[in-house]
Each structure stands twice: as C-alpha cells, then as structure tokens.
Residue frames as a rotation matrix with the C-alpha (Angstrom) as fourth column:
UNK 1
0.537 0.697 -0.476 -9.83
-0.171 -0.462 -0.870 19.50
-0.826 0.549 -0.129 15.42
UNK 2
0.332 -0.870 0.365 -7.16
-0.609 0.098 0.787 19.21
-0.720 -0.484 -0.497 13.50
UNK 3
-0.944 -0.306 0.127 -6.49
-0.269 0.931 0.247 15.85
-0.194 0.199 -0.961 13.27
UNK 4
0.043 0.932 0.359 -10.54
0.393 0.315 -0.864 15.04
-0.919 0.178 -0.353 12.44
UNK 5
0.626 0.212 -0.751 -9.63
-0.374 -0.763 -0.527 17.35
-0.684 0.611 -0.398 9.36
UNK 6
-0.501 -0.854 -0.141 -6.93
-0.759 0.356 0.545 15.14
-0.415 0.380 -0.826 8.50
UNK 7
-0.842 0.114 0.527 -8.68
0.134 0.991 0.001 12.28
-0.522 0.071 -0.850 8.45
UNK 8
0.392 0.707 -0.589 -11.35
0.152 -0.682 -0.716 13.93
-0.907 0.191 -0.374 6.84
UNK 9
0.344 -0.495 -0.798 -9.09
-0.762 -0.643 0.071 14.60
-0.549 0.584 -0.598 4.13
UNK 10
-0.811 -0.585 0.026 -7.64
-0.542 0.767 0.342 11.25
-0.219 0.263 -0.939 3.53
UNK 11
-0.016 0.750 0.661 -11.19
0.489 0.583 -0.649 9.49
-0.872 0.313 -0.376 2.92
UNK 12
0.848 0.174 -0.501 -11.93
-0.385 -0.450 -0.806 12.56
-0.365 0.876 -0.314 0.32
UNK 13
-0.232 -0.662 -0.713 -8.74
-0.941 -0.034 0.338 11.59
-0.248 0.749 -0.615 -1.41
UNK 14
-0.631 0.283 0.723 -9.73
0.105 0.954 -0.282 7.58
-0.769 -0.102 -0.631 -0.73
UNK 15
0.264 0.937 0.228 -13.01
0.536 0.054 -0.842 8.28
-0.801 0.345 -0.488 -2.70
UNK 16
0.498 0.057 -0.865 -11.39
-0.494 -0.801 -0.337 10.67
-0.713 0.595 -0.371 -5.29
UNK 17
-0.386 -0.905 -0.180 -8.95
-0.881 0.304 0.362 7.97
-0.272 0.298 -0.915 -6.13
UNK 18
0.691 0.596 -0.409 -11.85
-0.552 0.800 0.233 5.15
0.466 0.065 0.882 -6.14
UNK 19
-0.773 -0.457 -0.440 -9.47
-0.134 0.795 -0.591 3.46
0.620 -0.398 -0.676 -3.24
UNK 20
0.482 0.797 -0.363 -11.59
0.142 0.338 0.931 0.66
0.865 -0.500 0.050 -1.68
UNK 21
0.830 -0.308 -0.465 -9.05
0.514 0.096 0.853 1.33
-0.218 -0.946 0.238 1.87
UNK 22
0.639 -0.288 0.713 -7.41
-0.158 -0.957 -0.245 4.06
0.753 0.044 -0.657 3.47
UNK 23
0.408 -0.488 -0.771 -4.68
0.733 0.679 -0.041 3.41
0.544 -0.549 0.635 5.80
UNK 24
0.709 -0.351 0.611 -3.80
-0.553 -0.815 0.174 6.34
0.437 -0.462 -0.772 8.66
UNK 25
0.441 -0.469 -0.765 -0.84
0.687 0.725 -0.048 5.95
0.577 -0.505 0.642 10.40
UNK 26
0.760 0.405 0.508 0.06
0.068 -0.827 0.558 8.21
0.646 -0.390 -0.656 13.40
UNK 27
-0.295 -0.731 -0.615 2.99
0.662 0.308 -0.683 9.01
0.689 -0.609 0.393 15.54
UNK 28
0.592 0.313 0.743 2.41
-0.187 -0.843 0.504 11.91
0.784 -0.437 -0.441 18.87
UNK 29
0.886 0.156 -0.437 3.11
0.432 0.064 0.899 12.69
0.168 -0.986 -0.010 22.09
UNK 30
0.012 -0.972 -0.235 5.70
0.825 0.142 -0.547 14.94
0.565 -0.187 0.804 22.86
UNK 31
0.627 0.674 -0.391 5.61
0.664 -0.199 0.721 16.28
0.408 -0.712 -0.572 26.22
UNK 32
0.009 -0.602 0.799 7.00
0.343 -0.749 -0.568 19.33
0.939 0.279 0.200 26.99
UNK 33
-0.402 0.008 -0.915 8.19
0.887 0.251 -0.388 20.14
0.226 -0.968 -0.108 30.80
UNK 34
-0.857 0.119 0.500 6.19
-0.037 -0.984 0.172 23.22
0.513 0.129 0.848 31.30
UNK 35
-0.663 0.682 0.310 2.65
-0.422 0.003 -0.907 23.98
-0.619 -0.732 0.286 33.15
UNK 36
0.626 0.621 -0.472 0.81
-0.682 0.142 -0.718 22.82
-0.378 0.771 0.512 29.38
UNK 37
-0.243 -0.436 0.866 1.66
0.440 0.746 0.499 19.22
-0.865 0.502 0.011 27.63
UNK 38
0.453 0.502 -0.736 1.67
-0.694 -0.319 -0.645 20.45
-0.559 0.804 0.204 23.97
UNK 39
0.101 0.239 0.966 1.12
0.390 0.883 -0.260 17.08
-0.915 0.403 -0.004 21.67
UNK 40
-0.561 -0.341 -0.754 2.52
-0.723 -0.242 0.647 16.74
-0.403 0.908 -0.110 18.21
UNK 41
0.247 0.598 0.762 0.56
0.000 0.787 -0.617 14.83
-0.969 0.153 0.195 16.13
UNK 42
-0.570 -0.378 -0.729 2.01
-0.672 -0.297 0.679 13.44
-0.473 0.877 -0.085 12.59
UNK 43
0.198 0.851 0.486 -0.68
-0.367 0.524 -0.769 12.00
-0.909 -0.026 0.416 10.50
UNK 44
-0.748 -0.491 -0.446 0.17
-0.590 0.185 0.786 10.27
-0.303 0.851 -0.428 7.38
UNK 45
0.396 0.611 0.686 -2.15
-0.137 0.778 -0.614 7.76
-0.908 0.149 0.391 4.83
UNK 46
-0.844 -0.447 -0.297 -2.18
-0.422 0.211 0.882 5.89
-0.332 0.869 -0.367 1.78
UNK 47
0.176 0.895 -0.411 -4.81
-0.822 -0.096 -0.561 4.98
-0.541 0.437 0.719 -0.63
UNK 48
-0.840 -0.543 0.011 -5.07
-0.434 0.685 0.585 1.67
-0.325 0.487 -0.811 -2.05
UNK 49
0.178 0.609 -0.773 -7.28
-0.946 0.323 0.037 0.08
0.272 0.724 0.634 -4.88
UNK 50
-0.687 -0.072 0.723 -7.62
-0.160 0.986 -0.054 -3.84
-0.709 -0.153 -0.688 -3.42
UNK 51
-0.927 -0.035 -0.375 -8.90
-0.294 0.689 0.663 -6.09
0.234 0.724 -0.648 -5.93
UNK 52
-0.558 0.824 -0.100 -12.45
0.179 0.237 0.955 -5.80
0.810 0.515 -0.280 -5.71
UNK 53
0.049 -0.194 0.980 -14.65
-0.907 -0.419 -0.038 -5.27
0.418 -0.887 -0.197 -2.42
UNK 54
0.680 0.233 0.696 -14.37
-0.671 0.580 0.462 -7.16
-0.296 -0.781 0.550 0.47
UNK 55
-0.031 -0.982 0.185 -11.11
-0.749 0.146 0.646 -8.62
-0.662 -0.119 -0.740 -1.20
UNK 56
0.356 0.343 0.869 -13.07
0.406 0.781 -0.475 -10.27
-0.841 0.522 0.139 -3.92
UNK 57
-0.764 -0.595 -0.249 -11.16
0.180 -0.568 0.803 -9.82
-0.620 0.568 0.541 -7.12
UNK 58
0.654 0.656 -0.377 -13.19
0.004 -0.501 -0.865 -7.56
-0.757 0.564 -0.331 -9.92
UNK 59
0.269 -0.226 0.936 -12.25
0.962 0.106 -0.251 -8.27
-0.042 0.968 0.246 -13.91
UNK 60
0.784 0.066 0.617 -12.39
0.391 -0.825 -0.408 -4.78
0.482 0.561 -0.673 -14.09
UNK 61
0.733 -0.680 0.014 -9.51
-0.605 -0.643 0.469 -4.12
-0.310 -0.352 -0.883 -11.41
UNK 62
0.522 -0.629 0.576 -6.94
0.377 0.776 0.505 -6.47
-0.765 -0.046 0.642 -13.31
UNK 63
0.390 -0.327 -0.861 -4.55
-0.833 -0.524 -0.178 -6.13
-0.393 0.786 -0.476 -16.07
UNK 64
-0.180 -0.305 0.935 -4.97
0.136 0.934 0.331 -10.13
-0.974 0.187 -0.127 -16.73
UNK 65
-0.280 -0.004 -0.960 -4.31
-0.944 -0.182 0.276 -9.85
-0.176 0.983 0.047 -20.64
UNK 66
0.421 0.904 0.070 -6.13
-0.803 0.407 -0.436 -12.97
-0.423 0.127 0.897 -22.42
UNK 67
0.011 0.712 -0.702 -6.54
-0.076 0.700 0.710 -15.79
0.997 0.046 0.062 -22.24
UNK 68
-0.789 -0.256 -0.559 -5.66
0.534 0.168 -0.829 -15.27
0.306 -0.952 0.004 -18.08
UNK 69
0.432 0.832 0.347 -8.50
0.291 -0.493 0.820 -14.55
0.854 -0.253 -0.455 -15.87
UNK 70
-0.250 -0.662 0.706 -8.15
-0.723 -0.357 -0.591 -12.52
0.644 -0.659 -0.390 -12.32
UNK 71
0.164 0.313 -0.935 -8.39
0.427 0.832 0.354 -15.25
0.889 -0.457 0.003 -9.82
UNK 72
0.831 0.478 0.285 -8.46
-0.412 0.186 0.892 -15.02
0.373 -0.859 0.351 -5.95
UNK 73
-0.462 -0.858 -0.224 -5.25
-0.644 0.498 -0.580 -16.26
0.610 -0.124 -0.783 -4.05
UNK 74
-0.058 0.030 -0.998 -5.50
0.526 0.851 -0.006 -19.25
0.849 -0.525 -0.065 -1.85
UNK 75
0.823 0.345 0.452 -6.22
-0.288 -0.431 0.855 -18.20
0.490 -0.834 -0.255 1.73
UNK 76
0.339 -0.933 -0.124 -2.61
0.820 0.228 0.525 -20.20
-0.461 -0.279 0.842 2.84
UNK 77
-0.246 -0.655 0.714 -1.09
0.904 -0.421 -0.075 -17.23
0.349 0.627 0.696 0.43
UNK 78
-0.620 -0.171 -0.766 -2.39
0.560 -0.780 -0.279 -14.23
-0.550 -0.601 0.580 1.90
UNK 79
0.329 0.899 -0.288 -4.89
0.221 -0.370 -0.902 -11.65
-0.918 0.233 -0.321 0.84
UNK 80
-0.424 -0.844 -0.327 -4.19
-0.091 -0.320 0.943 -11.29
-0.901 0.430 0.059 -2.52
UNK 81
0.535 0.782 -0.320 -4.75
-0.311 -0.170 -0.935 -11.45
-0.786 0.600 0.153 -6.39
UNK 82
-0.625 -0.780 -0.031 -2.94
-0.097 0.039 0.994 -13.15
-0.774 0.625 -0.100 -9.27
UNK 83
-0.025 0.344 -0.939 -3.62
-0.969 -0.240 -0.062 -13.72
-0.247 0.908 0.339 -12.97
UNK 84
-0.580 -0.009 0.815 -4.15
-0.091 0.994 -0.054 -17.34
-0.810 -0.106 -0.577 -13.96
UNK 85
-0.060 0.381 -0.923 -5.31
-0.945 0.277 0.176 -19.37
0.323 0.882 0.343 -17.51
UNK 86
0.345 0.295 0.891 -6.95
-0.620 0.784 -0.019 -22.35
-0.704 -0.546 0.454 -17.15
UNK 87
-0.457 -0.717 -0.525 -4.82
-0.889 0.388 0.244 -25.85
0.029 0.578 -0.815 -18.61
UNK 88
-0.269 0.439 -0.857 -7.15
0.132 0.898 0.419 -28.71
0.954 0.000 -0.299 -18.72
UNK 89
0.521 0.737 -0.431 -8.43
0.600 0.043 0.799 -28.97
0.607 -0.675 -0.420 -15.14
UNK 90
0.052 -0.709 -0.703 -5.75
0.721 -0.460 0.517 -26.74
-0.691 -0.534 0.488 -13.13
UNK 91
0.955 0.217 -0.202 -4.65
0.227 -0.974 0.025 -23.03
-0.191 -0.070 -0.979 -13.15
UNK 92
0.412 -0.500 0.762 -1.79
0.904 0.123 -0.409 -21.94
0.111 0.858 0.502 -14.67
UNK 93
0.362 -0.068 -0.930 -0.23
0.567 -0.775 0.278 -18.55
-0.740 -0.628 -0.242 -12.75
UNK 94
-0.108 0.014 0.994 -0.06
0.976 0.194 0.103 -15.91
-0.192 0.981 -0.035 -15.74
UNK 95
-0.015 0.311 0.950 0.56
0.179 -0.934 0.309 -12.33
0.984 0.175 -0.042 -15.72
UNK 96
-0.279 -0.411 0.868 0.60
-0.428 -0.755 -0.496 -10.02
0.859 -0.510 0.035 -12.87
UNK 97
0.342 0.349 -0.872 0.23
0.651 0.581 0.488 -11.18
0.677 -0.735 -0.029 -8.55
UNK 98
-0.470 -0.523 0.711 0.04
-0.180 -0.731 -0.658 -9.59
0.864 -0.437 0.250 -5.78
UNK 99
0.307 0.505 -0.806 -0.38
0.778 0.354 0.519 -10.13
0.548 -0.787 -0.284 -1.70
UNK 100
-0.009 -0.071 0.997 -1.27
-0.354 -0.933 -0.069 -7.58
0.935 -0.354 -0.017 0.93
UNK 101
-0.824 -0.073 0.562 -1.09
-0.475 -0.453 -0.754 -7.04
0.310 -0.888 0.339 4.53
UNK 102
-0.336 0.938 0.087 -3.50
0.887 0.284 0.365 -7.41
0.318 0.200 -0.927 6.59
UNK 103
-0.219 0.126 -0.968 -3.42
0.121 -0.981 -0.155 -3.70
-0.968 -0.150 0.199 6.66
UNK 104
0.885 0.363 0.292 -4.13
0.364 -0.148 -0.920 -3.88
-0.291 0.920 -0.263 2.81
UNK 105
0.307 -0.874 -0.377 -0.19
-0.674 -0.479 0.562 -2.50
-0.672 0.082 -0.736 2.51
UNK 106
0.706 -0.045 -0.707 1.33
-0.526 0.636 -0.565 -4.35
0.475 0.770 0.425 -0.55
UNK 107
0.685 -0.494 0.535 3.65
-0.384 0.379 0.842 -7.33
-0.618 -0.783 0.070 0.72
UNK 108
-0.117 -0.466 0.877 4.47
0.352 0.806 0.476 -9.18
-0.929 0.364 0.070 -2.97
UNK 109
0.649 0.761 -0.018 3.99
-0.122 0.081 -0.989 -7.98
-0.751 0.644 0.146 -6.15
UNK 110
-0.675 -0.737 -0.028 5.38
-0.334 0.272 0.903 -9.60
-0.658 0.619 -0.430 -9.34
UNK 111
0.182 0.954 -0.236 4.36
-0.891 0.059 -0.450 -11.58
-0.415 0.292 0.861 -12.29
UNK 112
0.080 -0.429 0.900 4.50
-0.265 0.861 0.434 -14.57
-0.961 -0.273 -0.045 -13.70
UNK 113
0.242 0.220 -0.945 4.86
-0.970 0.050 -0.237 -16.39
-0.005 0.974 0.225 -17.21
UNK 114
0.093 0.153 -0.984 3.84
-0.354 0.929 0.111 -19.89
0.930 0.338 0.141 -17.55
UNK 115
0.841 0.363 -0.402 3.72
0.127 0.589 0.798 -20.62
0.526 -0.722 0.449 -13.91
UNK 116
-0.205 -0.833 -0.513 7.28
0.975 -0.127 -0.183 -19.24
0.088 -0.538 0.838 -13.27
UNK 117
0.453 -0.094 -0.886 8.21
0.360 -0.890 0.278 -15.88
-0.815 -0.446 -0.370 -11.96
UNK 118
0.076 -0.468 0.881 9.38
0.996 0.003 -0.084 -13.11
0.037 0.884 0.466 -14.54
UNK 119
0.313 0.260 0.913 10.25
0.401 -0.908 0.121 -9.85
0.861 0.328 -0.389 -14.44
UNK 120
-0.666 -0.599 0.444 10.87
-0.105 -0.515 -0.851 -7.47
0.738 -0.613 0.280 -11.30
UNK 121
-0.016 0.556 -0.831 9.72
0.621 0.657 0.428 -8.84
0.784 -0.509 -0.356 -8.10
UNK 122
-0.475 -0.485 0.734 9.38
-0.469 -0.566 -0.678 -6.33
0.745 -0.666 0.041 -5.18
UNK 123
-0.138 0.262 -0.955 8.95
0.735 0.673 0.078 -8.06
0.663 -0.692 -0.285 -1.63
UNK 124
-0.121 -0.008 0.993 7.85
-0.371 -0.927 -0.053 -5.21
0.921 -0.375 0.109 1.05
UNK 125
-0.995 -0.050 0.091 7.62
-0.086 -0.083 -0.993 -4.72
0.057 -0.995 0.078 5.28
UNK 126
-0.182 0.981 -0.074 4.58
0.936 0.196 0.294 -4.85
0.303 -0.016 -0.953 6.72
UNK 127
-0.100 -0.250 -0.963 5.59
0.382 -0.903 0.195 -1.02
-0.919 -0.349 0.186 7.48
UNK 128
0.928 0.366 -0.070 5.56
0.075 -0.366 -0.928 -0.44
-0.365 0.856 -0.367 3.48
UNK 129
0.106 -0.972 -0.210 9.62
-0.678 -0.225 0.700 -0.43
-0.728 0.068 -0.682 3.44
UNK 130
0.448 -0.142 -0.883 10.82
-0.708 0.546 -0.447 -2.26
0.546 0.825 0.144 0.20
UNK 131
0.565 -0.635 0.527 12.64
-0.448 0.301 0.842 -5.41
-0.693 -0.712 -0.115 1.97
UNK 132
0.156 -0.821 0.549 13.31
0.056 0.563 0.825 -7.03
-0.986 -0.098 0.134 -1.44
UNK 133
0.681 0.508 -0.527 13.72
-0.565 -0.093 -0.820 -6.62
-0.465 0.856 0.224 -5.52
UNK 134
-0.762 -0.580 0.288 15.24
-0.097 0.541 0.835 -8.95
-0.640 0.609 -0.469 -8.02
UNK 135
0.078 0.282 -0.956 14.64
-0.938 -0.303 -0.166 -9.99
-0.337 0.910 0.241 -11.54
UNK 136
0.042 0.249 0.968 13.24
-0.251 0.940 -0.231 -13.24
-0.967 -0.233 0.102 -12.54
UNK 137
0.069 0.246 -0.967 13.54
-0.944 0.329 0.016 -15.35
0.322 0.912 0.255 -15.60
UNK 138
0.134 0.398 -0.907 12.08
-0.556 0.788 0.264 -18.32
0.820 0.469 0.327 -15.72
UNK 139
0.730 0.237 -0.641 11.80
0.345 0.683 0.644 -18.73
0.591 -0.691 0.417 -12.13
UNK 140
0.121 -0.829 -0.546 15.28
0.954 -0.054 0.294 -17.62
-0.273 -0.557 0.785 -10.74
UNK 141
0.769 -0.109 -0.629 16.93
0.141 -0.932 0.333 -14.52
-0.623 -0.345 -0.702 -9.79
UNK 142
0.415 -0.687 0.597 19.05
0.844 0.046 -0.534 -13.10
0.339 0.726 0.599 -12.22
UNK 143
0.037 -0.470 0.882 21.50
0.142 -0.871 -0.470 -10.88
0.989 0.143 0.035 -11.25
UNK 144
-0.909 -0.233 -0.346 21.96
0.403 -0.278 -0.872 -9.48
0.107 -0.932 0.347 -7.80
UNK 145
-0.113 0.958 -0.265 19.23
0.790 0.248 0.561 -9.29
0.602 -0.146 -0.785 -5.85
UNK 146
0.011 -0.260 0.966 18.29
0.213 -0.943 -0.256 -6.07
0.977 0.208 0.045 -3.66
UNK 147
-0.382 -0.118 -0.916 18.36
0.783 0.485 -0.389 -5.85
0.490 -0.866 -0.093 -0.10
UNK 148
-0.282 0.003 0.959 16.91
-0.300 -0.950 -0.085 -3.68
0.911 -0.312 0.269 2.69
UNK 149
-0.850 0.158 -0.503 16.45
0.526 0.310 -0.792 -3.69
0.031 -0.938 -0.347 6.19
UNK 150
-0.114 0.644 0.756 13.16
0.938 -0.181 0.295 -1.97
0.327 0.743 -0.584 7.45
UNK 151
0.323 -0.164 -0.932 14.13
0.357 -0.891 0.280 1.06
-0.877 -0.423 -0.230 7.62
UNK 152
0.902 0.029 -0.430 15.27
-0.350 -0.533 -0.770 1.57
-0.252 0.846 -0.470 4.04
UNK 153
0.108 -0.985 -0.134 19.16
-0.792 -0.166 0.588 0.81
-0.601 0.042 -0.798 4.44
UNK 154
0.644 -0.191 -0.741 20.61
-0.372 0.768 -0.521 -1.34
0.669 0.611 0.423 1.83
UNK 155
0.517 -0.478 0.710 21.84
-0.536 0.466 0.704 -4.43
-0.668 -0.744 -0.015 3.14
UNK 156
-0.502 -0.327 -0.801 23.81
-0.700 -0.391 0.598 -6.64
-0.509 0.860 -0.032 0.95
UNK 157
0.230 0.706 -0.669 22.75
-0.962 0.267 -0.049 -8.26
0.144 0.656 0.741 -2.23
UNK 158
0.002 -0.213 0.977 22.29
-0.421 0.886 0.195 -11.46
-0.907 -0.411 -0.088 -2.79
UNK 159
-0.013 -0.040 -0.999 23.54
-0.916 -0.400 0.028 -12.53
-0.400 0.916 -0.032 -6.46
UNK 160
-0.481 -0.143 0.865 23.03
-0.194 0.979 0.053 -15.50
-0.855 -0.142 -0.499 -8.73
UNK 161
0.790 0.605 -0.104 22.68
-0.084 -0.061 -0.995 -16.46
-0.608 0.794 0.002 -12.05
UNK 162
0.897 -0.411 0.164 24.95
0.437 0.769 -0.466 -17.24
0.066 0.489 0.870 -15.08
UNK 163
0.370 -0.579 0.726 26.98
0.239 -0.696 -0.677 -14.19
0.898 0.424 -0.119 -15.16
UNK 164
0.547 -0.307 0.779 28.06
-0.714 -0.658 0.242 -14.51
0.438 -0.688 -0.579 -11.49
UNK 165
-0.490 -0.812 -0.318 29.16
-0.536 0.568 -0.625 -17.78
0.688 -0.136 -0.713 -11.06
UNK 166
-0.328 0.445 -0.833 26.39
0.667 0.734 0.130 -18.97
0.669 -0.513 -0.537 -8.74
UNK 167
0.602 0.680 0.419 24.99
0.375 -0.704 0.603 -17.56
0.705 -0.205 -0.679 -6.07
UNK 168
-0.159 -0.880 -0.447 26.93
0.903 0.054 -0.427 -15.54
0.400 -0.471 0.786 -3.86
UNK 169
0.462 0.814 -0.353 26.53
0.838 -0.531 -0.128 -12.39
-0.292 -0.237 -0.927 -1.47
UNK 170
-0.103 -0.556 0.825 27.78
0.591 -0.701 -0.398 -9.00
0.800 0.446 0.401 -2.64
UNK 171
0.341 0.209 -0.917 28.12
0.804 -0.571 0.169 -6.17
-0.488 -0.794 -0.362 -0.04
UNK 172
0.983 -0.129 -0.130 29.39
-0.171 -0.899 -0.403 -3.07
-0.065 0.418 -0.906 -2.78
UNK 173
0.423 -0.900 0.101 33.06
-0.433 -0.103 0.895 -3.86
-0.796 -0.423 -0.434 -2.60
UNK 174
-0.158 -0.632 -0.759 35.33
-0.970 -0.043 0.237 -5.57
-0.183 0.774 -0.607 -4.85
C-alpha cells in the first residue's frame, strides 16, 4: 500500500513539475530471522523535463539564444539536445547540449561557443553520480579537472592548461 502511494506521489510531482519522465528507483528486502519476513522498501525518484515528447526537441524547452536553433542530437550521440546556428549548409554547435541515459538521467551537459566547448562541463554515471567537471575555453580544459568514482569519492584531478605546465594528474598533495 505503501509503496503504490509512493509512486502515486512521484507522478503528482512529475505532472506538477510539467516533467515529461519520472524515474523510481528502489532498493528492499531485508529479511529478518523470525516467524514474519518484514521487507524494507526505499523508494526514491526524480523528475526530468526531456526536450520535448518522445525525445523530440520543443523551441519552447530550450534556452538556444538567437540566431541558434534547438536541434536534435545525432542518434551515434545519444538521446540528447544541443543548440546549433546554421553556417552556409552545416550546423554550427552553439549554446547549451545535453545527452541522457537511456533512463532519461542526464549523462553530458555543457555548452558550446562556435563549435568548441566553453564553460563548465559536467559528465555523470548512469547512476546520476557526477563522474566528471572541468572548464572549457575554446575547446580544452582549463585548470584541473574534477574527478569521481561512482560513488561520489573524489578521485584525482586531471590538470592542464597554461598555468600548469601541461597536463598532468593532481591527487591534493604538494
């Protein structure tokens, strides 16, 4: 009963939130030696707004700033959505991108300027753990990059860029 109330719950928030997918994830079973098994059940979700339905991007879920339009990733790239401006016959990656799961969980999101990367890039598990962040300019990683395993733990960085001397790994130490 319960658990139908949970889930119950998570759609109403799904629909309160206008998310087009709801993602339960569940953990149970813990049997207890006794004449009655008595079952834990932890129920968690997450609401997410995908990029139109059925994974078709919608103008209206973007934040492609003009002249960039939302576009569709490539099916080799994973569900997904990026900004893009059109240059004579070819696309032009512009402004914000992002690929999911195929749980709909976010896997990439970042953005781009002029066809390079820019800005903060996060890189995620298929669990939802962060696995990577760094800061792009003009394509490359500036600075030390972030690490994680997926479980959360920081692993170390990987650094690179003018101010480090190349690329090299850090682990917190001297």
């Amino acid at each position: 009963m319960a658990l139908s109330r949970a889930r119950a719950n998570l759609a109403s928030d799904g629909d309160r939130l206008a998310g087009t997918y709801v993602q339960i994830t569940g953990q149970d079973v813990t049997p207890v030696e006794m004449a009655v098994n008595v079952v834990e059940v932890r129920l968690e979700g997450r609401v997410y707004r995908c990029a139109g339905a059925g994974g078709m991007v919608d103008a209206s879920d973007s934040r492609c700033a003009a002249p960039a339009e939302p576009r569709e990733l490539e099916a080799s790239e994973g569900p997904g959505w990026q900004c893009a401006r059109k240059v004579g016959d070819r696309w032009i990656a512009e402004g914000p991108y992002v690929v999911y799961w195929p749980s709909g969980s976010t896997k990439v999101e970042g953005a781009f300027e002029s066809g390079k990367r820019a800005g903060r890039w996060s890189f995620y598990y298929a669990n939802g753990q962060v696995r990577e962040r760094a800061n792009y300019r003009d394509g490359q990683v500036q600075g030390c990059a972030e690490r994680f395993d997926a479980e959360g733990h920081a692993e170390p960085s990987s650094c690179s860029g003018p101010d480090t001397g190349g690329s090299t790994e850090r682990d917190g130490g001297p």
